[in-house]
C-alpha positions in Angstrom: 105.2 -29.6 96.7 107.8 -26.7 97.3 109.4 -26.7 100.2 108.2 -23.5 101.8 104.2 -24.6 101.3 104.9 -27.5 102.9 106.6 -25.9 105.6 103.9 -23.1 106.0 101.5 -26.0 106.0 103.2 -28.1 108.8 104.0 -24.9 110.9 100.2 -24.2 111.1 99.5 -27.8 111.7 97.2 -27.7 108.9 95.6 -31.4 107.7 96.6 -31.5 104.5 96.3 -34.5 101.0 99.0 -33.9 98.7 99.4 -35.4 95.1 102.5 -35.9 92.6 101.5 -36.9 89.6 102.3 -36.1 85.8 102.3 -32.7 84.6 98.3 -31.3 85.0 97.7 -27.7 83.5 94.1 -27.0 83.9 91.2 -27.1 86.1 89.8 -29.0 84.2 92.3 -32.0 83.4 92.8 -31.7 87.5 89.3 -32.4 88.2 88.9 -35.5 86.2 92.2 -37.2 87.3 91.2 -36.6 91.0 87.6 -37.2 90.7 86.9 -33.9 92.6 84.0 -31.2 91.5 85.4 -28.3 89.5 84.6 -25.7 92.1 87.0 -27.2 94.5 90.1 -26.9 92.2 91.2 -23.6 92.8 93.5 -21.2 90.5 95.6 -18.1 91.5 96.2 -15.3 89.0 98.6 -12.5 89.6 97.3 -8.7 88.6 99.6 -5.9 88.6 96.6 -3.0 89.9 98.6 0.6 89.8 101.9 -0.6 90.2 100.6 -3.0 93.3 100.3 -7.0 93.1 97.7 -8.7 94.1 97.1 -12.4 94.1 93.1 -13.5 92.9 91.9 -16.7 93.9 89.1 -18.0 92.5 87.3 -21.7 91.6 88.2 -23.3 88.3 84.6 -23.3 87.6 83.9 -19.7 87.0 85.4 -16.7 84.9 87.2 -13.5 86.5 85.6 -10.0 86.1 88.3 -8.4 85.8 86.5 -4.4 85.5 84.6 -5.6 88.6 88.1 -6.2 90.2 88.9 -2.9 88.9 86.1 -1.2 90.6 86.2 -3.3 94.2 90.1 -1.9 94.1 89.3 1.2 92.7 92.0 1.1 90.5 92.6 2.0 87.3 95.3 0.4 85.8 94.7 -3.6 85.8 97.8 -5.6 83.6 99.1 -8.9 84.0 103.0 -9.2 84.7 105.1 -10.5 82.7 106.7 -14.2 82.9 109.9 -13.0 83.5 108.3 -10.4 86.4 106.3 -13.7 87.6 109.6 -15.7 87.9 110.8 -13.0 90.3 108.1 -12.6 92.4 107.6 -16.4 93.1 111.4 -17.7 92.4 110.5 -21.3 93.8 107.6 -21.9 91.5 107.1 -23.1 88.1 105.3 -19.9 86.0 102.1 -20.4 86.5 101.8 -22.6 88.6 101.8 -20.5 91.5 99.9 -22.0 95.0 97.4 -19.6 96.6 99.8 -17.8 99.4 100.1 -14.6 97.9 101.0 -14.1 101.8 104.3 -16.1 101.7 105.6 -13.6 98.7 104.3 -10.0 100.2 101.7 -9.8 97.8 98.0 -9.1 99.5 95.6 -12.1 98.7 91.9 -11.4 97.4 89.5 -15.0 97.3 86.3 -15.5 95.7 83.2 -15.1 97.7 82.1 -18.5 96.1 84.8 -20.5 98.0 82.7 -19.5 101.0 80.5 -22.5 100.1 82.6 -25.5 99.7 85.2 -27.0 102.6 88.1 -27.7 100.5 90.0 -26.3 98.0 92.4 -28.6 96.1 95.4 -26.2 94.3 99.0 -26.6 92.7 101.7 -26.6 95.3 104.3 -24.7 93.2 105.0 -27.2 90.1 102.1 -28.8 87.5 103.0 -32.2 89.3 102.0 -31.1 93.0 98.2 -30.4 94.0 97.2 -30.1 97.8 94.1 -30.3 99.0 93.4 -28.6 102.5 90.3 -27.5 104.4 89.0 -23.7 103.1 89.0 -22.7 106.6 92.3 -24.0 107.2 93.4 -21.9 104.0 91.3 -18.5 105.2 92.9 -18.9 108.7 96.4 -19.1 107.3 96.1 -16.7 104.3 93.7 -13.6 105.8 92.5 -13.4 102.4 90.0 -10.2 101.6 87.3 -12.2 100.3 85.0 -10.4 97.5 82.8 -11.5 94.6 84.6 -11.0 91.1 83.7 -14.2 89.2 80.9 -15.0 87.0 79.9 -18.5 87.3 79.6 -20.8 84.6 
């Protein structure tokens, strides 16, 4: 796990499981190796939404609306950034594996109403060899995250 997650964790004496283990790229592949239910395996996308990043995090069990983004951020323009743009904004993590504290990096965090209905969320901790698992109010109390419904669920 990166340094500065860890440290953010430990600073807001947040209870926390971490994991090292060979390279895991998907929900999916996550899910069976630690036995946990899909919808607790969280991933975090990066949008570019008019020239403003924001962070969408959302269960590994459902798909991203990404119009109905557009609309809740009445916003136009939706893109994703590039790697190279990626590799700036989060210099510590590996692209695309990018933990869910858009907070940490200045970029405004939006979660999935869904997560509302489990207690933990298990995520990578910067590299595809780190997964935490914390407590989903733990995560809300540390992140402020503007929580919305953009998925559709599988």
């Amino acid at each position: 796990m990166i340094s500065r997650i860890k440290h953010f964790l430990n600073e807001n004496g947040v209870d926390y499981v971490s994991y090292y283990h060979n390279p895991i790229y998907n929900p999916q592949e996550l899910s069976l190796f630690l036995g946990a239910p899909l919808k607790n395996i969280v991933k975090s996308m990066v949008i570019c939404a008019d020239d403003e990043y924001v962070m969408i995090v959302y269960p590994g069990c459902c798909e991203v609306n990404i119009d109905r983004i557009a609309k809740i951020l009445s916003k136009e323009n939706l893109y994703f950034p590039t790697e190279s743009k990626l590799e700036h904004l989060f210099p510590d993590c590996e692209t695309g594996a990018t933990p869910p504290f858009g907070n940490l990096y200045g970029i405004q965090v939006y979660t999935e109403s869904g997560l509302n209905d489990i207690d933990e969320i298990i995520f990578n901790g910067g590299t595809f060899r780190d997964t935490v698992k914390i407590r989903f109010d733990d995560y809300k109390n540390m992140v402020n995250p503007r929580i919305i419904g953009f998925c559709v669920y599988n």
